[in-house]
N, C-alpha and C positions, 0 to 999 in steps of 0.2 A: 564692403566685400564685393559689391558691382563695379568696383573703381575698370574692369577693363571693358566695362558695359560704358561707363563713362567715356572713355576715351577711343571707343569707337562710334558712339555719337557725335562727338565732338569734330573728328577727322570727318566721317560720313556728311555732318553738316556743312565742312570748310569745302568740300567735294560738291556737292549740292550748289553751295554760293557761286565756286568758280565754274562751274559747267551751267550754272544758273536753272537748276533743278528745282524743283519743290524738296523743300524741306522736310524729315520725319522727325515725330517725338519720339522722345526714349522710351518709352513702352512699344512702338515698333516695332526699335532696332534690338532691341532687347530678344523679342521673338524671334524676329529674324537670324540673329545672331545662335540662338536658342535651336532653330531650325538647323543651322549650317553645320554643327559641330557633329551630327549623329550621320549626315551626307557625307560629309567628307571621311570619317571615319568606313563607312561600308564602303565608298570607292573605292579607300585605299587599299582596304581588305580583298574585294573581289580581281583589282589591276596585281595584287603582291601575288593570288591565288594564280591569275593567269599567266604572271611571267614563270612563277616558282614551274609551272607547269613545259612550258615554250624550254628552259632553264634545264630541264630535266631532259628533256628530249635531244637536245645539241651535247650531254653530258652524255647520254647513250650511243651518241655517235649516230641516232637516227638520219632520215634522208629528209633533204631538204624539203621536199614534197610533204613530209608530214607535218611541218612547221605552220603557224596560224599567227595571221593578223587579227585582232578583238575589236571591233566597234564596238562599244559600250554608253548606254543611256539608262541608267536608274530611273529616270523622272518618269520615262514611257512603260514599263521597262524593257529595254532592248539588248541583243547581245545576239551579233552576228561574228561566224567566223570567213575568215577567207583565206586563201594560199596566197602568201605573197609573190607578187609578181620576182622576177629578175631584174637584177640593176640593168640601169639602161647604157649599152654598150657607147663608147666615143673614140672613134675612129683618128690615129696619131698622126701615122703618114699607111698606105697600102702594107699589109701584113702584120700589123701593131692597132691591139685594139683593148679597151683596156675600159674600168669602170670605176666608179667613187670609190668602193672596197677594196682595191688594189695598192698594195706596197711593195716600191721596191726596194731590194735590200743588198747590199754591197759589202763583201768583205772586203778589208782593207787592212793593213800591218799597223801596226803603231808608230811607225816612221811616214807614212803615207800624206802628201800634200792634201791639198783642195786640188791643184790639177792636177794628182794622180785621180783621182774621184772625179773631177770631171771630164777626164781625157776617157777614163772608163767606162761612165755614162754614156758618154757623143759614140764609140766604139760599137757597145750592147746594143744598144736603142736605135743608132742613125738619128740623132735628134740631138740638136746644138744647144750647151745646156746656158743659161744667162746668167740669174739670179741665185745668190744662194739666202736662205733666211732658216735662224734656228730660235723656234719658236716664235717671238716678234722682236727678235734683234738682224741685222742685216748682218752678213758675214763676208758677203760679197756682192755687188751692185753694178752690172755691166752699167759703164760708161759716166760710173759716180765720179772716179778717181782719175789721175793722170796714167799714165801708161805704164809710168816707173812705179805708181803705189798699187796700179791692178799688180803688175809682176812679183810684187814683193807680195803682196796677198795673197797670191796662185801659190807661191812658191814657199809660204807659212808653212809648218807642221798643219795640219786638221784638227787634233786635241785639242792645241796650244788655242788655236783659233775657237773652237768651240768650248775650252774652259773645263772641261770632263777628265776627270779620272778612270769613268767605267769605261768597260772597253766596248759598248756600244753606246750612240746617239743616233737623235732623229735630227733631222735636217730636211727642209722644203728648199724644192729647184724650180725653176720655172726654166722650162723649154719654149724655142723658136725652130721651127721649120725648117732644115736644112737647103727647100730649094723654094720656098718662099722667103723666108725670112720672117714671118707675122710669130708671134706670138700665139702659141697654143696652151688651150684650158682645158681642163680632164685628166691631167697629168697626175697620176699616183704622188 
């Protein structure tokens, strides 16, 4: 009935050999093991109690001011709260500024290319858009293709391209600088 007392010995030991640790016997890891199950149990309970909480408050439509970050330590036991900071702003070009949380979002017709979408984009933003990627497939790749297979890609349907039925999709752009030309990161 310990068979998974076994075979966390066994792994524990093979870890030991290869990091070249001292070895435990199984009476041990037994305890140890024996220890960890009622730890990880009350973590989970008090991290479920504090989001259920955080959870509740964005549900109320609360102000973000009242929202808390939890350090948490059983072992001492500890448990501080803090106000989370604000994302940290990243500057695109002068008047555009924008944070990790940010999405942007474009309606578009269901006859719509990629370069109505990206004509749209460089228009909104002032920023020259490059790359397209949906999910971790490429859709578009400045300077992958010859001139005649960009043009036929620009000028694809966008559905067709991205393979969707539903009438929205996410898509990743990576933008360049319109008067540098570098490559900019921060980009929603």
């Amino acid at each position: 009935s310990n068979f998974h007392i076994d075979f966390i010995y066994a792994m524990s030991n093979l870890r030991s050999e290869n990091y070249v640790l001292e070895q435990m016997d199984w009476i041990n890891i037994k305890l140890k093991a024996g220890r960890i199950v009622p730890a990880l149990s009350t973590t989970t309970s008090v991290i479920a109690a504090l989001q259920t909480i955080e959870l509740t408050k964005l549900l109320l439509n609360k102000e973000t001011e009242t929202m808390r970050n939890a350090f948490l330590n059983l072992a001492i036991p500890y448990l501080a709260l803090a106000e989370p900071a604000p994302p940290e702003k990243v500057s695109l070009r002068e008047g555009l500024q924008v944070t990790l949380w940010d999405i942007w979002e474009e309606q578009l017709s269901s006859s719509s290319t990629l370069k109505d979408l990206l004509d749209g984009l460089e228009k909104k933003y002032k920023l020259k858009p490059r790359d397209v990627i949906q999910k971790k497939k490429p859709i578009f790749i400045h300077g992958m293709n010859s001139r005649e297979d960009q043009a036929k890609i620009l000028n694809s349907n966008l559905k067709q391209l991205m393979n969707i039925e539903e009438k929205e999709g996410e898509l990743t752009v990576t933008f360049v600088s319109n008067e540098t030309g570098k490559a900019l990161s921060g980009v929603p």
